[in-house]
C-alpha positions as CSV (number, residue, x, y, z in Angstrom):
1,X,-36.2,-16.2,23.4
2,X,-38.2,-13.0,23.1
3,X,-39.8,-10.3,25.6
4,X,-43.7,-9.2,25.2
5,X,-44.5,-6.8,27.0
6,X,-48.5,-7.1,28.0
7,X,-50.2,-4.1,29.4
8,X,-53.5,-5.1,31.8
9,X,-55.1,-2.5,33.6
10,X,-52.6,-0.2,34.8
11,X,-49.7,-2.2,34.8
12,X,-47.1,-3.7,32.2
13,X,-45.7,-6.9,32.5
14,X,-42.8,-8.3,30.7
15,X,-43.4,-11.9,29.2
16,X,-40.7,-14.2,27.7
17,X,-41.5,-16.7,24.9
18,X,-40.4,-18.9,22.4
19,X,-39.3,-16.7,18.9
20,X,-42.5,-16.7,16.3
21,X,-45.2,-16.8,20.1
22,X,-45.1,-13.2,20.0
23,X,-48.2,-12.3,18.9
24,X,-49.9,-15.4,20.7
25,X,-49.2,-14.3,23.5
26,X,-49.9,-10.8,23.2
27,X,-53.3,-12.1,22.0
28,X,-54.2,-14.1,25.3
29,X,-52.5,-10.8,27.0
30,X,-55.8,-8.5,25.3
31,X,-58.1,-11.7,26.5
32,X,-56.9,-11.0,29.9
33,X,-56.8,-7.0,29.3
34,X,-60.6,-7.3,28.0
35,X,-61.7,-9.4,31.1
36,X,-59.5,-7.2,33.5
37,X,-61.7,-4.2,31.8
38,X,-65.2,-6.2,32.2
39,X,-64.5,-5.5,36.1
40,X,-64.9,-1.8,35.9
41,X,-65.8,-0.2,39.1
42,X,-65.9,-3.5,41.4
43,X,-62.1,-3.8,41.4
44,X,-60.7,-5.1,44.2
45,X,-57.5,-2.7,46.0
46,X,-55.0,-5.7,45.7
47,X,-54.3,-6.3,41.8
48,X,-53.7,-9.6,42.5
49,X,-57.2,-10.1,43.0
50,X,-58.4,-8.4,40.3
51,X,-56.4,-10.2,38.1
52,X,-57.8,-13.8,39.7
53,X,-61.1,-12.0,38.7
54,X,-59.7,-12.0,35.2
55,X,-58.5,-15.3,35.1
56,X,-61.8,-16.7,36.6
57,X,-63.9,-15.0,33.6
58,X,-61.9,-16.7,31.4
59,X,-61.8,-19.9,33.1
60,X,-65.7,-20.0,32.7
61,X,-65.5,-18.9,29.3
62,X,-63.6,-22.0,28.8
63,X,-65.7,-24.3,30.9
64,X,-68.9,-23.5,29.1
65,X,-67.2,-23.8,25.7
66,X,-66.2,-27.4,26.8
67,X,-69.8,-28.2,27.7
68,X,-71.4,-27.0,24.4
69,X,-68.8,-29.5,22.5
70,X,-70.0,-32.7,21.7
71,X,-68.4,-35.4,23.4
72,X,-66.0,-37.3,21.5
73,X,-66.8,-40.6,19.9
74,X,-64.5,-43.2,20.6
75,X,-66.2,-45.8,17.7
76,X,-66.7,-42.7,15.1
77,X,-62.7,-41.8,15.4
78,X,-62.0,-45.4,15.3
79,X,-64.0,-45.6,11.9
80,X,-62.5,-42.5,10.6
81,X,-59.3,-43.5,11.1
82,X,-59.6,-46.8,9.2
83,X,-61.0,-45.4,6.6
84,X,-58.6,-43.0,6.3
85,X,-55.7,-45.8,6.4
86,X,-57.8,-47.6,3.8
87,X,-57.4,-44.6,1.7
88,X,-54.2,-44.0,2.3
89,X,-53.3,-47.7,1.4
90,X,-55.2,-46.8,-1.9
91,X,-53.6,-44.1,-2.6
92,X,-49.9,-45.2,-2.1
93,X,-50.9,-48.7,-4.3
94,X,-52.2,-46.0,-6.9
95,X,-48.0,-44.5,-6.6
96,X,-46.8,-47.3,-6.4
97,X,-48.7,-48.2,-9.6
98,X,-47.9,-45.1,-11.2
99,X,-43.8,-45.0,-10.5
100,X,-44.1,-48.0,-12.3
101,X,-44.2,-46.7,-15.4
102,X,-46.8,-46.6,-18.3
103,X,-48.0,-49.6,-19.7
104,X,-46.6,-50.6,-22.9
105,X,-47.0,-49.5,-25.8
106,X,-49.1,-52.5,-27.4
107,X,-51.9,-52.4,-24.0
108,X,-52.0,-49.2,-25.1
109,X,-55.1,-48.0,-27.0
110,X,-55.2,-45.6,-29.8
111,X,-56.6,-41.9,-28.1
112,X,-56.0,-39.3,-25.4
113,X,-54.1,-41.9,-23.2
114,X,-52.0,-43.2,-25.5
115,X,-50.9,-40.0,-27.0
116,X,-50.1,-38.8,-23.4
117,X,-47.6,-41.4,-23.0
118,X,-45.9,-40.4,-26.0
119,X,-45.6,-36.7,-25.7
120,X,-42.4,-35.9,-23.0
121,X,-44.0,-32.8,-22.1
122,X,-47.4,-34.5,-20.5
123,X,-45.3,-37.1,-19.0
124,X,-43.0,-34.9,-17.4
125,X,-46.4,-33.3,-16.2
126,X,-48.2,-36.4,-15.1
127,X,-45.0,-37.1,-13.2
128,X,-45.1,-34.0,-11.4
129,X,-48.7,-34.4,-10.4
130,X,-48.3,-38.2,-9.4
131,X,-45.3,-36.8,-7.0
132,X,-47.1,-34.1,-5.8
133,X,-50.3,-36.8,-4.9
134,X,-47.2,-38.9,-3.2
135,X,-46.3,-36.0,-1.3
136,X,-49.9,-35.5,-0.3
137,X,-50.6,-39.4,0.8
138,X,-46.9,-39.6,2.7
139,X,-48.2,-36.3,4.4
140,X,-52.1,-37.5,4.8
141,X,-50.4,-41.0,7.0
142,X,-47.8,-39.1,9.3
143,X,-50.9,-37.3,10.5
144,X,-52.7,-40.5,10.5
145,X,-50.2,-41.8,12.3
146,X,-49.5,-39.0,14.8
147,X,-53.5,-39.1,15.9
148,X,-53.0,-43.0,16.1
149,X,-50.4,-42.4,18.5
150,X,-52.3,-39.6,20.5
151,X,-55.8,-41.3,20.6
């Protein structure tokens, strides 16, 4: 655990968090600051109340933000998402495919492709590349996944 300490107005205030929230927090700590500051001359003699004020900016800075976003699309998510599994099934065929192996030597036509098989260095590369595009698929369906699970 950590200690931030967030100045708003004329008073500090010492915060735990998580390590690595530091500087999260002391950026929602300067929101507050900024909207403690908006008050000015109108502050209130309890700072409790002037830091409601604070909070209540904010809170309608929030609540017209979610009113300007388009509401989400139930069918359009759906959609995307199976076309993203569609892809993803693609793309792991396409591994699957390629961990196989080249083809041999005889399906092999003379040119570019064929002379790739045969040099070690390019393979060795093309290897690399195909696990790298594994890497990127395996990743591309736990997120997938993971907004599955949360829609």
């Amino acid at each position: 655990m950590s200690t931030v300490t967030l100045t708003i107005g004329p008073k500090s205030y010492s915060i735990a968090c998580a390590d690595g929230e530091e500087a999260h927090i002391e950026a929602l700590g300067a929101m507050i600051a900024e909207k403690y500051a908006q008050i000015g001359a109108a502050r209130a003699p309890l700072e409790a109340q002037n830091l409601l004020f604070a909070g209540l900016f904010l809170a309608d800075e929030l609540a017209e933000a979610r009113k300007a976003m388009p509401a989400a699309d139930p069918a359009a998510a759906a959609e995307e998402i199976a076309a993203l599994k569609a892809r993803i099934a693609q793309l792991e065929a396409e591994l699957a495919a390629a961990r196989k192996g080249p083809p041999p030597a005889s399906a092999t036509a003379p040119g570019p492709q064929g002379d790739l098989f045969g040099d070690p260095e390019a393979s060795a590369l093309l290897a690399e590349r195909l696990e790298a595009l594994a890497a990127r698929a395996e990743t591309s369906a736990a997120a997938l996944e993971a907004a599955v699970a949360n829609a």
